[in-house]
C-alpha positions in Angstrom: 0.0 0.0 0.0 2.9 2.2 1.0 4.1 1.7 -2.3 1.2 2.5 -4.0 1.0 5.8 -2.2 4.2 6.9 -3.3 3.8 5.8 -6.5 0.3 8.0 -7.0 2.4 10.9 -5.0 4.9 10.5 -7.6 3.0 10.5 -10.7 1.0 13.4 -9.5 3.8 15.7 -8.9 5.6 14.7 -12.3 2.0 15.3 -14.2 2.7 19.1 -12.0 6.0 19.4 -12.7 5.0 19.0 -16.7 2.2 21.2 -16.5 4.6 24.0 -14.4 4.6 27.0 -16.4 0.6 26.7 -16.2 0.5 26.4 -12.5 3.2 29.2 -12.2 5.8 27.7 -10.9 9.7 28.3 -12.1 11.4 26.5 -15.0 13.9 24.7 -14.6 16.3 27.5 -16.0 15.0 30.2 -14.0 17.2 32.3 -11.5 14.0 31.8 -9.5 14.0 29.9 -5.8 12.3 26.6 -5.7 13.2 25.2 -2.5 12.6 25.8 0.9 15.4 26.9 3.1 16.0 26.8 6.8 19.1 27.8 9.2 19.3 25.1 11.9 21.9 24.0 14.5 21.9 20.6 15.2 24.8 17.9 15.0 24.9 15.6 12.3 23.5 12.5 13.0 25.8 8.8 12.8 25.9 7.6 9.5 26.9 5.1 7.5 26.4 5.0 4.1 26.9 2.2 1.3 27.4 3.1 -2.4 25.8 1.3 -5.3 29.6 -0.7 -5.6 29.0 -2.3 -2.1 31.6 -0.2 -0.5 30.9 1.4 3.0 31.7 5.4 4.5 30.6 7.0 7.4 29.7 11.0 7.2 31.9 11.4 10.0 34.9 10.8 7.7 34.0 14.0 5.9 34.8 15.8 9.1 36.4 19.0 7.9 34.7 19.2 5.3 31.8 20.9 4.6 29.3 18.7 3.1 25.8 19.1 1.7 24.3 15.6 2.2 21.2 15.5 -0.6 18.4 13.1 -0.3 17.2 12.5 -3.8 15.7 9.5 -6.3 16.2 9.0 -9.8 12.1 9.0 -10.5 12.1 13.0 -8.9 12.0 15.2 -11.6 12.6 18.6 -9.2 15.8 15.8 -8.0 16.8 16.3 -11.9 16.2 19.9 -11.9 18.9 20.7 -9.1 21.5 18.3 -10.4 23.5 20.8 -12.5 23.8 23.2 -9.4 25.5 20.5 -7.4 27.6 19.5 -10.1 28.7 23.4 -10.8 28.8 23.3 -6.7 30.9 20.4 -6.2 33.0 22.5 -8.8 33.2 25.4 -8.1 34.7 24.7 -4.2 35.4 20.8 -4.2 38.9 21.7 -4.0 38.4 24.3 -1.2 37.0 21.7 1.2 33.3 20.9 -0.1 31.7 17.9 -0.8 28.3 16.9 -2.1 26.8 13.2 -1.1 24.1 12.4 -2.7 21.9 9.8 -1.1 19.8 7.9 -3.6 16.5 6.7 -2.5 15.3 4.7 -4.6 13.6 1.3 -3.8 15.3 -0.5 -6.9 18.8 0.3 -5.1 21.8 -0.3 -7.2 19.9 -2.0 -9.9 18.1 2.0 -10.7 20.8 4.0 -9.3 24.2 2.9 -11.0 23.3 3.0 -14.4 21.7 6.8 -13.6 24.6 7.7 -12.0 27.1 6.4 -14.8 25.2 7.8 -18.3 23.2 10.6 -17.3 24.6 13.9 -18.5 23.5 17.5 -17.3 23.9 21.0 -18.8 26.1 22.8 -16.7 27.0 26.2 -17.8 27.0 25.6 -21.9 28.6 21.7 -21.0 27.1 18.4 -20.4 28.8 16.6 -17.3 28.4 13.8 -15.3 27.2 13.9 -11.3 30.9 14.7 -10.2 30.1 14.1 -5.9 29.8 10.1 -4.5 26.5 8.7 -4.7 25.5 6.1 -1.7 22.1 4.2 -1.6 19.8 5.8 1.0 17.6 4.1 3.8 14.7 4.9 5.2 16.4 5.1 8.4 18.8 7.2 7.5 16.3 9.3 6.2 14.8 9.8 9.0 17.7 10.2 10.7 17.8 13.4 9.3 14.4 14.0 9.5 13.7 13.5 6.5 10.2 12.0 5.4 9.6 11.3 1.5 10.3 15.2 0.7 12.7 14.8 -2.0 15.0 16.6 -2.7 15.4 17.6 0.7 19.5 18.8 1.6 21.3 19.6 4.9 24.3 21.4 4.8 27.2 19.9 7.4 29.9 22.6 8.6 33.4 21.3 8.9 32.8 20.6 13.0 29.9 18.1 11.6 27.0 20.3 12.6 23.7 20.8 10.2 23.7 24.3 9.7 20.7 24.8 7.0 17.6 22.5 6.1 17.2 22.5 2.5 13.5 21.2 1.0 13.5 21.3 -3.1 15.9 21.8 -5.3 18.8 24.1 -4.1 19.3 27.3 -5.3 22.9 28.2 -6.4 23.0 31.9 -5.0 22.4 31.2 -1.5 23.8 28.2 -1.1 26.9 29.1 -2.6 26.9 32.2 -0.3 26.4 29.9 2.9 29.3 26.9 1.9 31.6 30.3 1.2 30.6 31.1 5.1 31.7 28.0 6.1 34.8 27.1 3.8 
C-alpha cells in the first residue's frame, strides 16, 4: 500500500511538474527559488552509508569538510532539476573543502541508481557533465535520521565541526547556497 502511495504521490507531482509554467511555478532554467530553506543548528546524526559498488563510509569521515548531504531519487524530476547546481557546486569549491553526497533513495537500489549515475549527463554552464560528488544508496532510516520524510530533494548542509547548519526542501538554489558553503569554507 505504501508503495502504491508513493507511486500516486509520484506521478501526481511529475504530471505538476510537466504542466509547471501553467501552475506558475519556475522552470527549470529560472534564477528563481524553488526550495525551501532553513538555518538550523543541530549535530549531524551517525551515518553510515553504502554506495551502489557495495563499498561502505561514514559521514563522520567528511569531518572537515563541509558537506551538503542531498536526499534525492532517480524517479524525482525537481531531483533532476537541481543536479546541475550540485555538479557546478561540487566545482566550483570541491577543491576548497566541499563535498556533495548524494543519497539515492530509490527502492530498486543499485539495480536504478548505477546505471543513472554512470550515463546521465547534465547541462552545466554551456557543458554536459556527469554527477561529479559520490552517490550512496539511501535508507529509510537514514532518512529519517535526518528527518527527513519522503520530501525529495530535501538537503542539509554539514559545517566542517559536523553540525547541520541549514535545512534545504526542493531543489537548491545556487546563490544562497553558494553564499552559505563560502561562510563556512
Amino acid at each position: 500500500m505504501r508503495i502504491l502511495i508513493l507511486l500516486a504521490s509520484a506521478l501526481l507531482l511529475s504530471a505538476a511538474w510537466v504542466k509547471r509554467d501553467s501552475l506558475g511555478w519556475p522552470s527549470w532554467d529560472s534564477d528563481e527559488k524553488m526550495c525551501s530553506e532553513v538555518d538550523i543548528d543541530l549535530p549531524a546524526p551517525q551515518a553510515v552509508f553504502r554506495d551502489y559498488g557495495g563499498n561502505w563510509s561514514k559521514l563522520e569521515e567528511y569531518k572537515g569538510q563541509v558537506v551538503l548531504v542531498n536526499f534525492w531519487a532517480t524517479w524525482c524530476p525537481p531531483c533532476e532539476v537541481e543536479m546541475p547546481t550540485l555538479i557546478q557546486l561540487q566545482e566550483e569549491y570541491g577543491a576548497k573543502g566541499f563535498t556533495v553526497i548524494g543519497i539515492a533513495m530509490d527502492d530498486e537500489g543499485a539495480e536504478t541508481v548505477k546505471p543513472f549515475v554512470e550515463t546521465r549527463r547534465f547541462e552545466v554552464q554551456g557543458a554536459k557533465r556527469a554527477m561529479n560528488y559520490p552517490v550512496y544508496l539511501g535508507t529509510q532510516d537514514m532518512a529519517e535520521k535526518f528527518g527527513v520524510k519522503e520530501e525529495y530533494p530535501s538537503s542539509f548542509l554539514v559545517s566542517r565541526d559536523g553540525r547541520q547548519v541549514k535545512r534545504i526542501v526542493g531543489p537548491v538554489y545556487h546563490p544562497s547556497l553558494s553564499k552559505a558553503i563560502k561562510g563556512l569554507l
